[in-house]
N, C-alpha and C positions, 0 to 999 in steps of 0.2 A: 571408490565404490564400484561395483560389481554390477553390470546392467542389467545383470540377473532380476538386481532389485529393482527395475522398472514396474511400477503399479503398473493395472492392467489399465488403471485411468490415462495413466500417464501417456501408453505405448497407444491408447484410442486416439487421444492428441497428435499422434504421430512424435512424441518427443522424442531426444536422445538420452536425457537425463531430466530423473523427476524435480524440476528445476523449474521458479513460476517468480518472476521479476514481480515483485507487488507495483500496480499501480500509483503510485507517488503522483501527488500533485505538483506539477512543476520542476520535475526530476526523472517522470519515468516519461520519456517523448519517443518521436519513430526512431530517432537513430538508434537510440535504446535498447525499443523493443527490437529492432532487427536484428542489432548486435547478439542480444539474447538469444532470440530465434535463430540464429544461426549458429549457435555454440551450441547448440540442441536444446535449450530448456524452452519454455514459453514468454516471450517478450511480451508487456502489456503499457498500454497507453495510458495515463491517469490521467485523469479530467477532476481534480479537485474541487474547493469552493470556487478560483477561479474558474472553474469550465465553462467554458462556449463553445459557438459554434464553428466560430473562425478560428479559437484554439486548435479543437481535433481537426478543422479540415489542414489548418497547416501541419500538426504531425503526422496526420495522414499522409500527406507529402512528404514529410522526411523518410516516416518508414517505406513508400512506393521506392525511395531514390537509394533506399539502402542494398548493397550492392547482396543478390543471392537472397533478398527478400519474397521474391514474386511467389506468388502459391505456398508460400510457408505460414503454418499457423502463427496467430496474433491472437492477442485479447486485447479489451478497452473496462477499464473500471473507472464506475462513476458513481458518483455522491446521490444516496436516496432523496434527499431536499431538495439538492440541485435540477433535479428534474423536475423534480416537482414547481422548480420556478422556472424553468425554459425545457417544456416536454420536447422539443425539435431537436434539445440535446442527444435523446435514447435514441428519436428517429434516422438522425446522422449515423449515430455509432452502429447500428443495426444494419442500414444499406451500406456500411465498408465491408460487410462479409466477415466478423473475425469468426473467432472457433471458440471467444467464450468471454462472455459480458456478466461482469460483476458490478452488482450495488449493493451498495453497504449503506450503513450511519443512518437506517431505517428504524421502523417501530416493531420489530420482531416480534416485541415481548405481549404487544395488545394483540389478541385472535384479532384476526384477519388483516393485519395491518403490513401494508408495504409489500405488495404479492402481485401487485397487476400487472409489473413487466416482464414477469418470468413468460407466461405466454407468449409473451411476444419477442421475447428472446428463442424461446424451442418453435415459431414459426420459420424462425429467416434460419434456422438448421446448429443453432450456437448453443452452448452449454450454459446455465445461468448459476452462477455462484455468488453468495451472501459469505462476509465475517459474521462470528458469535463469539460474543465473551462469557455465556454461560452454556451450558447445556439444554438449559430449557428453549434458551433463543433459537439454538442450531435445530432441535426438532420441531418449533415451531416455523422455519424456513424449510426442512425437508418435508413436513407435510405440505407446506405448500407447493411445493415442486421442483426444490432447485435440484440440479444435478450433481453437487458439491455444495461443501460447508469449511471455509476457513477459522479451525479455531485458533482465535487471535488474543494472544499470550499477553499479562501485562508489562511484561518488558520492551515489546514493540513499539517503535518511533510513532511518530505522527500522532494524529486525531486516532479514540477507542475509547469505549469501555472498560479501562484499565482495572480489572478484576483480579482476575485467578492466574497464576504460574505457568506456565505453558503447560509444564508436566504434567501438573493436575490436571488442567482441561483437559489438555490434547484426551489424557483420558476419559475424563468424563464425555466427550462427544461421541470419542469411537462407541462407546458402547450403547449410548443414548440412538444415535441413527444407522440407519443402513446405506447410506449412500456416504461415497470417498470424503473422507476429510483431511483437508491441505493443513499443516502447520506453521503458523507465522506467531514470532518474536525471538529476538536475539538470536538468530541462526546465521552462523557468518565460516562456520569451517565444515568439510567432510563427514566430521565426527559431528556436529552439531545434526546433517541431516539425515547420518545412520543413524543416531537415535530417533529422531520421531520417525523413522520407518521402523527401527523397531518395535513403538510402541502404537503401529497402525497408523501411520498419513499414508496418505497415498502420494502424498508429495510436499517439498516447501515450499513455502510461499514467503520470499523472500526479499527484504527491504534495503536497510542501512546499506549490507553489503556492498549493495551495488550503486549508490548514492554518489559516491565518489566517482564512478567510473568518467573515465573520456569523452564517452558518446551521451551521458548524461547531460540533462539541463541543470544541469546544478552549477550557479555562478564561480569563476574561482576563489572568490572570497567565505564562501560556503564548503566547501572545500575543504580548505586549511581548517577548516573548524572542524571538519570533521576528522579529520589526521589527528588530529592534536585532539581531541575528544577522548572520552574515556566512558564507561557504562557509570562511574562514581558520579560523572559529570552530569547525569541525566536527570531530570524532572517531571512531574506531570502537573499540567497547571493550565490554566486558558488566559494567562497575563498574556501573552501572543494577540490573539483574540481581541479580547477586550480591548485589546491597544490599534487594534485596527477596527474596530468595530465588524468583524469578521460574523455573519450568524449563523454560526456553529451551534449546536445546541447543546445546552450545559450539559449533558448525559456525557460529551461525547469532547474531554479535553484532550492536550495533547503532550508526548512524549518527545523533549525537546534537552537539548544544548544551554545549559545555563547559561546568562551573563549578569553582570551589577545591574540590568535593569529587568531583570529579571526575580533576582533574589530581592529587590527593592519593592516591585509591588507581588510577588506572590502574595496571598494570604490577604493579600489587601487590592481586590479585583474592583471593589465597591467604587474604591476611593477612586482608584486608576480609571476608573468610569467616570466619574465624575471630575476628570483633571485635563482639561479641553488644551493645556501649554505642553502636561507631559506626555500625550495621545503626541501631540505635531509635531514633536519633539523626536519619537521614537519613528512617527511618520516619516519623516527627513532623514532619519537615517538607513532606513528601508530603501527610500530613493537613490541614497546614497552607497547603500552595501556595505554596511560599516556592521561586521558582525563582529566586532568588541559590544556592540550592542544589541543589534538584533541576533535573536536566538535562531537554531537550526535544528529539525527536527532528526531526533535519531534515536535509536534502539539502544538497547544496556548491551549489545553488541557490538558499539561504535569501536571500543576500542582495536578491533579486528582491521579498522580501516587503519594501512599504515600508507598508504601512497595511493597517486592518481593511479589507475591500470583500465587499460581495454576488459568488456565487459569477458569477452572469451576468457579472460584468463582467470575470471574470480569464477565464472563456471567450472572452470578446468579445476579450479579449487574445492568447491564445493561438490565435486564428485568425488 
């Protein structure tokens, strides 16, 4: 890719390429992000449903120790609920200084709802960016003030709104708002994010890809599943969830890594709710890392993942 095609968002960022590591819960950490930030894209911190306070203060310290880190742009994304249940979460992530704080898994779609921190993200000098899985959602977050809109494709890994095709959104947002829109699902090559610049992002916003990486939190047992994964392999379901008692909010399931305990209670969340042996069941083996069982979140891009690699190199990729 041509850095010709740098958005003008992108090159504000100071990036080198329009390149934006998604926040991942428990995957995207400082080593990560730094890694990313230094290969030019934007590295980002996820604070998932586990986030705390001593989560981010320890990535924060991996990303201080990442070597050619210092003064280079970061971001931190964090879960709209989760704040809502430990606000001294936003306050942390705001005094690290990054260059741009996403929350998401908020109430877009009600006026006025889920819009208080953008203030206080363009206070401390940071850029405030929300996903949408509709176009209605995206402009009811650009009237509220974000400075970006990630429209988040239903192929994408993780917890979302799993709606509409990338393609279609992506379209639908460009023309719905006026301010940059990042494109995230299933983006894992070159040609994956010449397209959505050709069809107006200002940049990707990219997940799975980088899940595997090195400097990722991603266990090695986690991993391997991802190697060996395929986009046929993928699901959307809140059996994960449910099995943890995770409170996720049903709007908001997730794009994951099938297993037999998986395919066993989809469809059947009620039950698996009410099944206190196979909840402690699937509990223990979480403790244990046995992903024959426990699922692993990923994009219908997964299959792009062929080996562990430094995060530089899947940048170097995706350019």
């Amino acid at each position: 890719m041509s850095d010709r095609r740098l958005s003008d968002w992108a090159a504000a960022l100071g990036l080198a390429a329009p390149i934006v590591c998604a926040p991942m819960g428990g995957v995207a950490g400082g080593r990560l992000a730094a890694a990313v930030t230094r290969a030019g894209g934007l590295g980002m911190i996820g604070m998932g449903s586990a986030g705390s306070v001593p989560a981010l203060e320890r990535e924060l310290r991996a990303l201080d120790a990442g070597a050619g880190s210092g003064g280079a742009p970061f971001g931190i994304g964090l879960v709209a609920w989760g704040i809502a249940r430990d606000p001294e979460l936003l306050d942390r992530a705001l005094a690290a200084g990054p260059a741009l704080v996403s929350v998401s898994f908020g109430d877009w779609e009600s006026p006025g709802g889920d819009a208080a921190w953008i203030e206080r993200v363009h206070a401390v000098g940071a850029q405030a960016v929300t996903q949408a899985a509709t176009a209605d959602e995206a402009k009811r977050a650009a009237d509220a003030g974000v400075d970006a809109v990630v429209a988040r494709g239903r192929e994408g890994g993780g917890h979302g709104d799993h709606r509409e095709p990338l393609h279609a959104l992506l379209a639908e947002v460009v023309r719905a708002v006026d301010v940059p829109v990042l494109a995230a699902g299933a983006i894992g090559s070159a040609r994956d994010v010449e397209r959505v610049l050709d069809a107006g992002a200002a940049a990707a916003w990219v997940g799975t890809a980088f899940a595997a990486c090195e400097e990722a939190l991603t266990p090695p047992g986690a991993r391997e599943a991802l190697i060996r994964g395929s986009g046929a392999d993928t699901l959307v379901t809140r059996v994960y969830d449910v099995a943890l008692e995770r409170p996720w909010p049903r709007r908001f399931p997730e794009r994951l890594l099938r297993t037999p305990f998986v395919d066993r209670w989809h469809g059947r969340e009620e039950a698996l709710a009410n099944d206190a042996a196979a909840r402690a069941a699937f509990a223990a083996a979480v403790d244990a890392g046995d992903y024959s069982i426990v699922p692993v979140d990923a994009g219908e891009g997964v299959g792009g993942v062929t080996r562990v690699r430094p995060a530089a190199e899947v940048v170097a990729l995706l350019r």
